[in-house]
C-alpha positions in Angstrom: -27.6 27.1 -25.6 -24.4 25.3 -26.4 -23.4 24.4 -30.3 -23.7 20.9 -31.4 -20.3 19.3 -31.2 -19.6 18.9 -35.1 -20.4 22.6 -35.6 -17.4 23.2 -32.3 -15.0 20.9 -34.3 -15.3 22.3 -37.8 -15.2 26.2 -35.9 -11.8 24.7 -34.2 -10.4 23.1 -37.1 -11.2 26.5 -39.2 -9.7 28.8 -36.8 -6.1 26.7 -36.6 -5.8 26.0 -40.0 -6.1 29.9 -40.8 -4.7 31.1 -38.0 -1.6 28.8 -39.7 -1.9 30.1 -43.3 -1.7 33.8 -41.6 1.1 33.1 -39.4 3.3 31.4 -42.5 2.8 35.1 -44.0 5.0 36.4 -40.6 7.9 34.0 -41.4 10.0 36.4 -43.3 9.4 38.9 -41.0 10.3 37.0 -37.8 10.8 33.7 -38.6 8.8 30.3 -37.3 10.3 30.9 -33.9 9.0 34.6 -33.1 5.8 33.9 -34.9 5.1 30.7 -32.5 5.7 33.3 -30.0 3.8 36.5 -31.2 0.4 34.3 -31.6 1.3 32.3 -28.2 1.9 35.2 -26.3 -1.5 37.2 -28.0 -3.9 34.2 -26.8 -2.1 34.4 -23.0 -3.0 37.9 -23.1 -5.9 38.0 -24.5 -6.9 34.9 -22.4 -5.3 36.4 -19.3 -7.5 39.5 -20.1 -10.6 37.9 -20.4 -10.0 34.8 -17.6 -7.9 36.1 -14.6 -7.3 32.6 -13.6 -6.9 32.1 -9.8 -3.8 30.0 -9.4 -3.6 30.0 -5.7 -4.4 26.7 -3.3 -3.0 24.5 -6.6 -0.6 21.8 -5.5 2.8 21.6 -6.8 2.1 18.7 -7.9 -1.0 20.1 -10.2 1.1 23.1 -11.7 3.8 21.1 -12.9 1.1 19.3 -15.1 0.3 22.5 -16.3 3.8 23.4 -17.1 4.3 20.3 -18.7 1.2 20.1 -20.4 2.6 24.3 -21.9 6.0 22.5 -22.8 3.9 20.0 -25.0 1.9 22.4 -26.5 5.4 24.6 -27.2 7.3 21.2 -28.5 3.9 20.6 -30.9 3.6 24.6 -32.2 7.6 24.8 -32.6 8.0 21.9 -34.1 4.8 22.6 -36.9 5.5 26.3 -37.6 9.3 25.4 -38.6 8.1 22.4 -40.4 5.6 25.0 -42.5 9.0 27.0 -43.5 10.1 23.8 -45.1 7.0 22.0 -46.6 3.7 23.0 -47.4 0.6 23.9 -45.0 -1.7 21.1 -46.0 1.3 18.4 -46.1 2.7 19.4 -42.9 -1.1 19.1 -41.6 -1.6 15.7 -42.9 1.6 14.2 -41.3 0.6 16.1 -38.0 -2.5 14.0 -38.1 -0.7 10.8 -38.2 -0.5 11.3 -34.6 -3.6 11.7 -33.1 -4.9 9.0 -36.0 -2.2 6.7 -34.4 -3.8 7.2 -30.8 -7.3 6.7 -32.3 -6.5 3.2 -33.8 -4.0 2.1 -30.4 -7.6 2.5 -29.0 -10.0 0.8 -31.2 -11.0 -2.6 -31.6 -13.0 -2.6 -35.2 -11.2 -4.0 -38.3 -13.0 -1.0 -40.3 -11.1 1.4 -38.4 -8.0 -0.3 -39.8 -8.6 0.1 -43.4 -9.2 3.8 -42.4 -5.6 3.8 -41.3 -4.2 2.0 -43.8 -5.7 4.8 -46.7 -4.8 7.4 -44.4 -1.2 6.0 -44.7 -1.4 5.6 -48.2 -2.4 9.4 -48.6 0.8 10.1 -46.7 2.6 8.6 -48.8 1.4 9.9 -51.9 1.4 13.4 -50.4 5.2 13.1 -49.8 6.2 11.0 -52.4 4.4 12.0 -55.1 6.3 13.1 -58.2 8.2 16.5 -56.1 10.8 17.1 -54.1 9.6 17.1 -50.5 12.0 18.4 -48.0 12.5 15.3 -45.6 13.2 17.7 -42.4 10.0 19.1 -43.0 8.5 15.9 -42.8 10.3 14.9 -39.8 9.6 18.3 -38.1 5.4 17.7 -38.9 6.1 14.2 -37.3 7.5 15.6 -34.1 4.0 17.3 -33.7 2.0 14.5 -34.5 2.6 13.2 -30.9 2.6 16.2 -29.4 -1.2 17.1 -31.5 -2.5 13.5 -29.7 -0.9 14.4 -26.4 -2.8 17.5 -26.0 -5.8 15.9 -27.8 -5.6 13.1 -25.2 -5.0 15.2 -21.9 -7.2 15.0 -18.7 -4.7 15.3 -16.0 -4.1 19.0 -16.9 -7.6 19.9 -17.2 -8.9 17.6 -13.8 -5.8 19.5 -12.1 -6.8 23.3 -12.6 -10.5 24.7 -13.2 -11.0 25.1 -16.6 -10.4 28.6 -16.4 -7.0 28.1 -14.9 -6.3 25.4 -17.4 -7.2 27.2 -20.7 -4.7 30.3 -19.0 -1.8 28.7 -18.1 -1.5 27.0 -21.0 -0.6 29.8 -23.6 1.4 31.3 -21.0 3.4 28.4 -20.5 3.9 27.8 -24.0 4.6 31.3 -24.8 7.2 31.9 -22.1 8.9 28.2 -23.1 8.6 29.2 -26.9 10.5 32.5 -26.0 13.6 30.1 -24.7 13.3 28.3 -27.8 13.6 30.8 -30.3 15.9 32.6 -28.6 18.1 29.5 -28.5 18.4 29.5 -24.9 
């Protein structure tokens, strides 16, 4: 029996957002940087654990979009978990959205759709603007992901490349070993 697809998007969206809200708590402890990296590395393992991906018989060609498809995913978590030390969590997640909203409207065709964007937008703005001081680094940082966010959202090359089993696998590990260059500042 598989779970009706709204009821799969509202368990995903659940899960990040307060798997995010926990992970800001980590921030004084090891900063955006080593907390990207502790939950990364957790889900590689865990997934690693559970998966044992067979990797073997995969072109070159095929891995590299897996490694590239990991550096995505480590440009998109970096990029959110230090804008979250600058701004707040549901801010930071509404200017991630921008991207994957701005990948949505490049493909639709319906004037509707528009005026969806254009109150998006104005939320945006009012989230940012409106009457505080919003740290514009912050901002910038959450806008970084954005892209990223649709990238992923918008893959099929990775996941036509691997099995699914190799795909959801290499990913974290990917990210995770590329987030441990980052934070380390190599």
């Amino acid at each position: 029996m598989t779970a009706p697809a709204p009821l799969l998007v509202l368990g995903a969206v659940a899960s990040v957002q307060t798997g995010a809200a926990v992970a800001k708590d980590l921030f004084p402890e090891v900063g955006p940087g080593g907390t990207v990296l502790l939950r990364l590395a957790s889900a590689a393992l865990l997934l690693l654990a559970v998966s044992r991906p067979r990797l073997g018989g995969r072109s070159r060609h095929d891995l590299g979009l897996a490694v590239l498809f990991g550096l995505v995913l480590t440009a998109m978590n970096v990029s959110f978990y230090y804008a979250l030390a600058r701004i707040p969590l549901g801010i930071a997640v509404t200017i991630e959205f921008v991207g994957p909203l701005a990948l949505a409207v490049a493909g639709s065709r319906r004037r509707l759709d528009f005026l969806w964007v254009v109150l998006a937008a104005a939320g945006v703005v009012l989230l940012t603007g409106g009457g505080g001081h919003i740290d514009m680094v912050g901002v910038l940082l959450a806008l970084i992901a954005g892209p990223c966010w649709a990238r992923v959202g918008h893959s099929t090359s990775c996941g036509s490349c691997l099995p699914a089993q190799a795909s959801r696998c290499s990913r974290p590990v990917v990210t995770a070993a590329s987030t441990r260059s980052a934070s380390s500042g190599r």
